[in-house]
C-alpha positions as a Markdown table, in Angstrom:
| # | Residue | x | y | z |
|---|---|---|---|---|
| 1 | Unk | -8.1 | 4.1 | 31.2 |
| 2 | Unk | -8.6 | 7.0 | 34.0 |
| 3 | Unk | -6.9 | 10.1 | 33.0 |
| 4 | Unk | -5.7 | 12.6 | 35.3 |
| 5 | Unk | -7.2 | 16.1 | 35.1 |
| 6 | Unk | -5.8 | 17.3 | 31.5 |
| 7 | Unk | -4.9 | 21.2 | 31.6 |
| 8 | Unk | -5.5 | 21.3 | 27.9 |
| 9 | Unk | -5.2 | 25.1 | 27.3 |
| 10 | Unk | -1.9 | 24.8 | 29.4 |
| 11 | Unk | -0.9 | 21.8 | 27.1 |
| 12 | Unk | -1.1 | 23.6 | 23.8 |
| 13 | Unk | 0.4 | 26.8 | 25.1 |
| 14 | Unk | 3.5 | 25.6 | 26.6 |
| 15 | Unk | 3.6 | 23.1 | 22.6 |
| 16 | Unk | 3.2 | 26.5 | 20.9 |
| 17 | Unk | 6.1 | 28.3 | 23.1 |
| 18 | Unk | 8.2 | 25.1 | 22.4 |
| 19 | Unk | 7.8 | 25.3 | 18.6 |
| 20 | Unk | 8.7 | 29.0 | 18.1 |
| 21 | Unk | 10.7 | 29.4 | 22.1 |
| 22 | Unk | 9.0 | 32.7 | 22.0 |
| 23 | Unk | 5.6 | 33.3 | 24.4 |
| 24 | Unk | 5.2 | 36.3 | 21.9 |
| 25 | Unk | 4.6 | 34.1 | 18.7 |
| 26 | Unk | 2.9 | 31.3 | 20.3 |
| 27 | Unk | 0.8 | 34.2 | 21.8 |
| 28 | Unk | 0.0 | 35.5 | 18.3 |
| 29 | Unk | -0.3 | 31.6 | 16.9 |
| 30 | Unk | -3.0 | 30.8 | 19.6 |
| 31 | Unk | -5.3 | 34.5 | 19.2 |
| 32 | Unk | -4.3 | 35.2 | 22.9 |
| 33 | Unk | -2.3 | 37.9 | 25.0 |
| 34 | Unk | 1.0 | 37.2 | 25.7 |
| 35 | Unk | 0.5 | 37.3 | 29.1 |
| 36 | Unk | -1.7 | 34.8 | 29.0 |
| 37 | Unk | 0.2 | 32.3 | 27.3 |
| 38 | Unk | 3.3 | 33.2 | 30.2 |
| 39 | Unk | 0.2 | 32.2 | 32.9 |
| 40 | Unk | -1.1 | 28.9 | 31.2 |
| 41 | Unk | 2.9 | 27.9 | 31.1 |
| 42 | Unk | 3.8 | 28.7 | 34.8 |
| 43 | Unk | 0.9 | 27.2 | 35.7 |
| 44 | Unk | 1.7 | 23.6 | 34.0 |
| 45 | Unk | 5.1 | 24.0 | 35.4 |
| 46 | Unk | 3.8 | 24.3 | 39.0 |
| 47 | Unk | 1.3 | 21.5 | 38.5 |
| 48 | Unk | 4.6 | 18.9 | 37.1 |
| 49 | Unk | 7.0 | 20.8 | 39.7 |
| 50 | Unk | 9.2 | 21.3 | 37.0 |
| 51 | Unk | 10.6 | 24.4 | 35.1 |
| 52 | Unk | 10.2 | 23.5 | 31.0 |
| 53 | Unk | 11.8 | 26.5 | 30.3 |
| 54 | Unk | 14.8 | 28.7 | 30.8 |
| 55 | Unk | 13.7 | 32.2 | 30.5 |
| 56 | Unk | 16.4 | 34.0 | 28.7 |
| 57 | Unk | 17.1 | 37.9 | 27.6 |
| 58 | Unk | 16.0 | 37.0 | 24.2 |
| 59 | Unk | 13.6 | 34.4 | 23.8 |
| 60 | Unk | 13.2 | 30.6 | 25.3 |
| 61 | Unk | 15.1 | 27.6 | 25.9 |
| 62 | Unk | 13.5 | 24.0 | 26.8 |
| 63 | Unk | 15.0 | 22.4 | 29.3 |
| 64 | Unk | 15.6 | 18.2 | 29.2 |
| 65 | Unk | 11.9 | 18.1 | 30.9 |
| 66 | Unk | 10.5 | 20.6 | 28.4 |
| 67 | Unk | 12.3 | 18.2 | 25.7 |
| 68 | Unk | 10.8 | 15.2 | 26.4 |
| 69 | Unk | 7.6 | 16.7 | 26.7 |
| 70 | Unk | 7.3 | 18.8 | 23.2 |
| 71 | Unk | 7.5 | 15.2 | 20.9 |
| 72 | Unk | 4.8 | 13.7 | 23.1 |
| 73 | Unk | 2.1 | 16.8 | 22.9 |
| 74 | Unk | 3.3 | 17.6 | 18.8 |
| 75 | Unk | 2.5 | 13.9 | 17.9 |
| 76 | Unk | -0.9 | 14.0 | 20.0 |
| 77 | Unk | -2.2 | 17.4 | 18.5 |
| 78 | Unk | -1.4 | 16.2 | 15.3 |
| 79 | Unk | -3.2 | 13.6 | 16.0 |
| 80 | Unk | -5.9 | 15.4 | 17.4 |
| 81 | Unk | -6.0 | 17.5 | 14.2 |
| 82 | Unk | -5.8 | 14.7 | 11.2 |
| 83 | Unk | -9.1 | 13.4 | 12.9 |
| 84 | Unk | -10.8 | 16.2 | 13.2 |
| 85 | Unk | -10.0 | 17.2 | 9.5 |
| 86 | Unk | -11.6 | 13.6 | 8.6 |
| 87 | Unk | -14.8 | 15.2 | 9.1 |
| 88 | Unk | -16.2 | 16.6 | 6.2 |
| 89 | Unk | -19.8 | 17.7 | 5.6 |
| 90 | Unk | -21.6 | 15.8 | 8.0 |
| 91 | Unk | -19.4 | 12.5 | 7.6 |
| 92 | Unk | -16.3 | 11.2 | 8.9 |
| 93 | Unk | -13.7 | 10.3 | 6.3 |
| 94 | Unk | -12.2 | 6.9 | 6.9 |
| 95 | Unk | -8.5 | 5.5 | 6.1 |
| 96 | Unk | -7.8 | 2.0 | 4.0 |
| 97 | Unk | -4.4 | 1.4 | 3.6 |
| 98 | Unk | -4.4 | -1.6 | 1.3 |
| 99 | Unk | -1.0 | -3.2 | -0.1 |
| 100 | Unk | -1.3 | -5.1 | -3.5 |
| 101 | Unk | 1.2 | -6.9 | -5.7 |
| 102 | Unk | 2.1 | -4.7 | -8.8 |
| 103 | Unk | 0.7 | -6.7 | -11.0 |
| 104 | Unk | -2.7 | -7.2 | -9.7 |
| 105 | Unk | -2.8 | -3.4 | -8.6 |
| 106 | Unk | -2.1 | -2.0 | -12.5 |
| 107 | Unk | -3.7 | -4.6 | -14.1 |
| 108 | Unk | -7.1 | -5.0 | -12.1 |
| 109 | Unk | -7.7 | -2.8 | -9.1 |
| 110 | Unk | -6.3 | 0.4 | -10.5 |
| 111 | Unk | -9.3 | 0.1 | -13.8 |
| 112 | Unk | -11.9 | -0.2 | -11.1 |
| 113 | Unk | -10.9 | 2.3 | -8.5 |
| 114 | Unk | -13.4 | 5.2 | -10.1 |
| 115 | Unk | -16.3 | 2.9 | -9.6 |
| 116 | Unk | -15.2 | 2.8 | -5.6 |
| 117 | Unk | -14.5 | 5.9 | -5.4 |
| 118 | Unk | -17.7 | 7.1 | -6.6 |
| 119 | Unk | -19.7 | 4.2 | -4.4 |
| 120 | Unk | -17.6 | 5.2 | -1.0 |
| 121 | Unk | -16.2 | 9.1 | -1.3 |
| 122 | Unk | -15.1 | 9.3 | 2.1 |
| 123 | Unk | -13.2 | 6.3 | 2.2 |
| 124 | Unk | -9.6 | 7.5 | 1.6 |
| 125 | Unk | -8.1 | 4.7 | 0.3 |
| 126 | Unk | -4.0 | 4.5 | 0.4 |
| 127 | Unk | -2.3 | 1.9 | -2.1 |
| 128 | Unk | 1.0 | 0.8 | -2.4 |
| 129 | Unk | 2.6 | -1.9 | -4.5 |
| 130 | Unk | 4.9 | -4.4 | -3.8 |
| 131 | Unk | 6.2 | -7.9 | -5.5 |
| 132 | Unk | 4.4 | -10.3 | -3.6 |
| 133 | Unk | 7.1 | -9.6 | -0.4 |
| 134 | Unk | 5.1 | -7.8 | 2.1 |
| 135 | Unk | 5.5 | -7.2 | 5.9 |
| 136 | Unk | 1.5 | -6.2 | 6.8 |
| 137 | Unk | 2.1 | -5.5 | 10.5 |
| 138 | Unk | 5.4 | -3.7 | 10.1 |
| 139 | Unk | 3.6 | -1.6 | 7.0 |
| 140 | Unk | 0.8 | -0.8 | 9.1 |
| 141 | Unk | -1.5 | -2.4 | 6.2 |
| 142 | Unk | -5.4 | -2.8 | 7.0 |
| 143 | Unk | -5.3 | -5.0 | 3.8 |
| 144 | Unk | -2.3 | -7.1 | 1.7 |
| 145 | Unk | -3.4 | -8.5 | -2.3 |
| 146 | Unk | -1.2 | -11.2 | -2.7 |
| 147 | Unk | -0.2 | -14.0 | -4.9 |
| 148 | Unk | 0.7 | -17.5 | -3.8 |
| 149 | Unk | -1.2 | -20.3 | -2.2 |
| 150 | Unk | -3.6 | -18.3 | 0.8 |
| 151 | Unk | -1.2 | -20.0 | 3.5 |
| 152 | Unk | 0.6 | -17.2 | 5.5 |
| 153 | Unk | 1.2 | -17.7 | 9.1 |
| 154 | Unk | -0.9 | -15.6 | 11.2 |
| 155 | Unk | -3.2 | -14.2 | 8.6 |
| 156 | Unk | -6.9 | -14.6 | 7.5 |
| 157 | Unk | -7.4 | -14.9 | 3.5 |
| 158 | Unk | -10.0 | -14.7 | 1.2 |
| 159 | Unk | -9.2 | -15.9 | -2.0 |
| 160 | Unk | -10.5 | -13.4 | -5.1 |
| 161 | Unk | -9.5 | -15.0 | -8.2 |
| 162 | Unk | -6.9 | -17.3 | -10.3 |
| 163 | Unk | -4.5 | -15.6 | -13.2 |
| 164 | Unk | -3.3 | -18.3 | -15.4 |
| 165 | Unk | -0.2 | -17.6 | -17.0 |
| 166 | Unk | 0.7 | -17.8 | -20.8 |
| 167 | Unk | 3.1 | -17.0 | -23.1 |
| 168 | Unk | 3.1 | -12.8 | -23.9 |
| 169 | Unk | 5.2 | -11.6 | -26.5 |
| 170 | Unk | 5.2 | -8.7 | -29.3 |
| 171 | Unk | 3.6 | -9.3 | -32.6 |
| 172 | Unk | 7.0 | -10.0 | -33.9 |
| 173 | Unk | 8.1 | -12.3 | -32.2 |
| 174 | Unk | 4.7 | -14.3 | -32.0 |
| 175 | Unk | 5.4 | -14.5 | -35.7 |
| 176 | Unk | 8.4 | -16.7 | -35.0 |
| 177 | Unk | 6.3 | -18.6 | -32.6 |
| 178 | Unk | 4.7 | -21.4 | -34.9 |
| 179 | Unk | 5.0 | -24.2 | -32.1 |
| 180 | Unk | 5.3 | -24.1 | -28.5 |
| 181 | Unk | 9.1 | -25.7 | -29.3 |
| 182 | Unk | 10.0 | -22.9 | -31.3 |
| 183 | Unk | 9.7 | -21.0 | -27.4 |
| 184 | Unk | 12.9 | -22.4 | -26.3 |
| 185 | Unk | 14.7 | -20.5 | -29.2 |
| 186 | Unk | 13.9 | -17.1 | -27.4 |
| 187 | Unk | 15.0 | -15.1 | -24.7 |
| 188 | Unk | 13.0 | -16.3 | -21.6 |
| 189 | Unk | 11.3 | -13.1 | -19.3 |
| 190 | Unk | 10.4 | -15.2 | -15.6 |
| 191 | Unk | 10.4 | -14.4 | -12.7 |
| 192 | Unk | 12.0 | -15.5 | -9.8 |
| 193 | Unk | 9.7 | -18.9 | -9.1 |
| 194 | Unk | 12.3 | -21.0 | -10.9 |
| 195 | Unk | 9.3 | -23.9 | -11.5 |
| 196 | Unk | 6.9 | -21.8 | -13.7 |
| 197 | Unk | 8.6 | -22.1 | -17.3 |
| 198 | Unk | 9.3 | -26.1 | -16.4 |
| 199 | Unk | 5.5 | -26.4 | -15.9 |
| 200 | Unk | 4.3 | -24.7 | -19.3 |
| 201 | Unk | 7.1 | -26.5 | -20.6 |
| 202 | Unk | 4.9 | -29.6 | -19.6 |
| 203 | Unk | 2.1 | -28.5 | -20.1 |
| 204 | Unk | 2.5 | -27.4 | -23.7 |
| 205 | Unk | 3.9 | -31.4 | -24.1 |
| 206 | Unk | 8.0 | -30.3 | -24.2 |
| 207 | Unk | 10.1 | -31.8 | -21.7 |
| 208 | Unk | 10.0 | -30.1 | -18.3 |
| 209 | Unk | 14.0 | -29.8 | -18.0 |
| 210 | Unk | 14.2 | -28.7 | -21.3 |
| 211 | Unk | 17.3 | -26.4 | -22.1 |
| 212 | Unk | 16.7 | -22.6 | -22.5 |
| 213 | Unk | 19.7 | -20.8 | -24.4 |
| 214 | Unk | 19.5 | -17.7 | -22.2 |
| 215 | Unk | 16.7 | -16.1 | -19.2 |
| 216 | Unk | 16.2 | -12.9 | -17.5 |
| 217 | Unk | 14.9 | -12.8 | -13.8 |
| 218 | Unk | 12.9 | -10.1 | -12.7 |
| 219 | Unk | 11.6 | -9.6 | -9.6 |
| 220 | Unk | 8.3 | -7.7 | -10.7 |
| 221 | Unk | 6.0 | -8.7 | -13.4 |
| 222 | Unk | 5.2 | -5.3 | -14.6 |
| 223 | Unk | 8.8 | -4.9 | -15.3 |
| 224 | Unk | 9.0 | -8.6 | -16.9 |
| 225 | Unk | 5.7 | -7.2 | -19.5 |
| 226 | Unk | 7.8 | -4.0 | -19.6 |
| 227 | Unk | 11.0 | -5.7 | -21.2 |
| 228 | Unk | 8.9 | -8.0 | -23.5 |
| 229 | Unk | 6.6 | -5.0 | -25.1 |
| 230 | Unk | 9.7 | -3.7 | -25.6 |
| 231 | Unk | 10.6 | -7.5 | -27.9 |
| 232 | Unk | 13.5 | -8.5 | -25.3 |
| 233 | Unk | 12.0 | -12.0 | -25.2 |
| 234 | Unk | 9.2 | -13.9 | -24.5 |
| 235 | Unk | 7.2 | -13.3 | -21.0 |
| 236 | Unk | 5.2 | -15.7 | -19.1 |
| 237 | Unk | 2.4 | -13.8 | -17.2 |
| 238 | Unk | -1.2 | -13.6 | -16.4 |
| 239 | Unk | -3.1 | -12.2 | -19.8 |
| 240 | Unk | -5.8 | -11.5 | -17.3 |
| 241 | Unk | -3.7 | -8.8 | -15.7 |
| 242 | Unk | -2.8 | -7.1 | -19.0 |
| 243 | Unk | -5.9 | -7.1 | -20.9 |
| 244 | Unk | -5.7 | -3.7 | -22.2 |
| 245 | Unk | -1.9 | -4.3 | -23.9 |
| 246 | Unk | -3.3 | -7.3 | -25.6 |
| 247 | Unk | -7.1 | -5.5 | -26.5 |
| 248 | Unk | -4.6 | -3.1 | -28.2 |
| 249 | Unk | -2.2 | -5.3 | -30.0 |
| 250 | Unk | 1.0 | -3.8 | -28.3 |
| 251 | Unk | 1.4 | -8.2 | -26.9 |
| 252 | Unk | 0.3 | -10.9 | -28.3 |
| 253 | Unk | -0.5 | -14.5 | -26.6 |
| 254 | Unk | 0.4 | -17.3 | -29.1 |
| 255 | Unk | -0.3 | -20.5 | -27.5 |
| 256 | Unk | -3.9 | -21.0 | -25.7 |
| 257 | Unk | -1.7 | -22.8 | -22.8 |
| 258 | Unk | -1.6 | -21.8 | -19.6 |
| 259 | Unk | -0.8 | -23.4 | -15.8 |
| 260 | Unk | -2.0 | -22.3 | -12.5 |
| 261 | Unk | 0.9 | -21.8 | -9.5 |
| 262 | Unk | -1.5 | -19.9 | -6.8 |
| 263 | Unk | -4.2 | -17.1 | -6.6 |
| 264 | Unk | -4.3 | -13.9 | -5.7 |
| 265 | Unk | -6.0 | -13.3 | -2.4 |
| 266 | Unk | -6.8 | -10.6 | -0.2 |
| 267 | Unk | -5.2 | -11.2 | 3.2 |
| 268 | Unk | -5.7 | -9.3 | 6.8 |
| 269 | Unk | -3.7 | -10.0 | 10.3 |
| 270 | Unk | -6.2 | -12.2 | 12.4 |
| 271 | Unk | -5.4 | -10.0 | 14.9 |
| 272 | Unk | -6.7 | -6.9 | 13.2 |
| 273 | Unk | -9.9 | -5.8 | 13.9 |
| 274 | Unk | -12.4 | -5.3 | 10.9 |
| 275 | Unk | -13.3 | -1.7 | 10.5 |
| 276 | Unk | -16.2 | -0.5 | 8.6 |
| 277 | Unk | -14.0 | 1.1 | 5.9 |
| 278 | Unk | -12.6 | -2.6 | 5.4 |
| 279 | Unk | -16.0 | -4.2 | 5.3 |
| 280 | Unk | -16.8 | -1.7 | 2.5 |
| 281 | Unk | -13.6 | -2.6 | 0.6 |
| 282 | Unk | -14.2 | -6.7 | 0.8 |
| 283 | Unk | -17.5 | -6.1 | 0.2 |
| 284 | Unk | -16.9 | -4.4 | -2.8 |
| 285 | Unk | -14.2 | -6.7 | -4.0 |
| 286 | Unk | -16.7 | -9.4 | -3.8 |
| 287 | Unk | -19.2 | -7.9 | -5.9 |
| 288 | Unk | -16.7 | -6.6 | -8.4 |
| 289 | Unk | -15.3 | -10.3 | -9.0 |
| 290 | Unk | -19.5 | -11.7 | -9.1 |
| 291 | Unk | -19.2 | -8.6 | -12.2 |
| 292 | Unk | -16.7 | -11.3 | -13.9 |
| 293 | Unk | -18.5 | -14.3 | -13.1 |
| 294 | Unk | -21.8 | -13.5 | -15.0 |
């Protein structure tokens, strides 16, 4: 793109005046004489052939050219200014914004984040958690973790690992558990894929359609796990993803049955372009999963 000549010194003092409508302030903000500022302004006005300002008694007023040039200059300086302070001793710091389901972000990433952190310090990474409902390009997401087959429209996957599910329950209630049978005598924790109990059901050699006295539907695993540590029934989830609960006794896993309804995978827009900070991320994903595989 070919830019017209950029009176840059004009730029910032008429954004300066804007801000505080006072030449005097934005004089004082920018280390200069007023006079100065007054100068740089007038001459940005003669170069547009507009007046920005009304010059009043007391102070400034934009006019409706002045204010619909402010929110373009404020959002570019800022600009400007967050990438400038993404240098930091010789390096650029770069910005990963990755979204994960909940349940893979507390249960696997979250343990492992001080190993990346140490590997790649000025990689800033950004995290937030979903439950496996995401919206990448409206979220402005470099990177989604999510659970489900690896067939989303429009997006490139790479498939990390599979999290069987089981049976999790307290210690009390796994004492009630002699027989996967005895199962359909407790309060049922799933979520909101209606097929995954009918499947263990199957699996375990009980009917698929087998009649449940009551369920609960949650719509996040980490709040399923949350309701059965605290012995409101019987959760199926991925023991994988809440190792530490069972390496401390708080849940227990009964039955060494499990089923497989997807993967997690780490997905990206095809129409997002790799950056470095991404390659690093994948890259270190991939090594951390060979880690589990040895």
């Amino acid at each position: 793109m070919v830019r017209p000549h950029l009176p840059l010194n004009a730029l910032r003092a008429f954004e300066a005046s804007a801000r505080h409508l006072s030449f005097t302030r934005a004089a004082v903000e920018l280390c200069v004489t007023q006079a100065a500022v007054s100068h740089q302004v007038k001459s940005l006005e003669e170069q547009l052939k507009v007046a920005l300002f009304k010059r009043l008694p007391r102070g400034l007023m934009l006019t409706a050219e002045g204010e619909s040039l402010l929110p373009v200059l404020c959002e570019s300086f800022d600009r400007i200014a967050l990438a400038l302070g993404r240098f930091d001793g010789g390096h650029y710091r770069e910005v990963l914004t990755v979204g994960a389901v909940g349940t893979f972000a507390v249960g696997w990433l979250l343990p492992r984040l001080a190993d990346f952190r140490e590997r790649h310090p000025f990689i800033d990474l950004r995290l937030s958690t979903n439950n496996n409902r995401v919206d990448v390009a409206a979220e402005g997401l470099d990177f989604a973790i999510r659970f489900g087959t690896g067939a989303w429209h429009g997006v490139e996957a790479m498939r990390l690992l599979e999290a069987p599910l089981s049976v999790l329950c307290t210690a009390q209630i796994a004492r009630q558990l002699q027989s996967p049978a005895d199962v359909l005598k407790q309060t049922l924790l799933r979520s909101y894929r209606t097929d995954e109990w009918p499947e263990w059901f199957e699996n375990a050699g009980l009917p698929a359609n087998s009649l449940v006295a009551n369920s609960v539907v949650f719509d996040s695993s980490l709040a399923m796990m949350e309701a059965a540590l605290q012995g409101a029934g019987v959760a199926l989830a991925p023991p994988m993803m809440f190792s530490r609960q069972l390496d401390a006794g708080d849940i227990r896993q009964p039955f060494d049955i499990g089923i497989v309804t997807g993967s997690y995978w780490l997905t990206r827009l095809q129409s997002r372009t790799e950056t470095s900070a991404m390659a690093v991320f994948r890259d270190w994903l991939i090594g951390q999963l060979d880690r589990l595989a040895v």
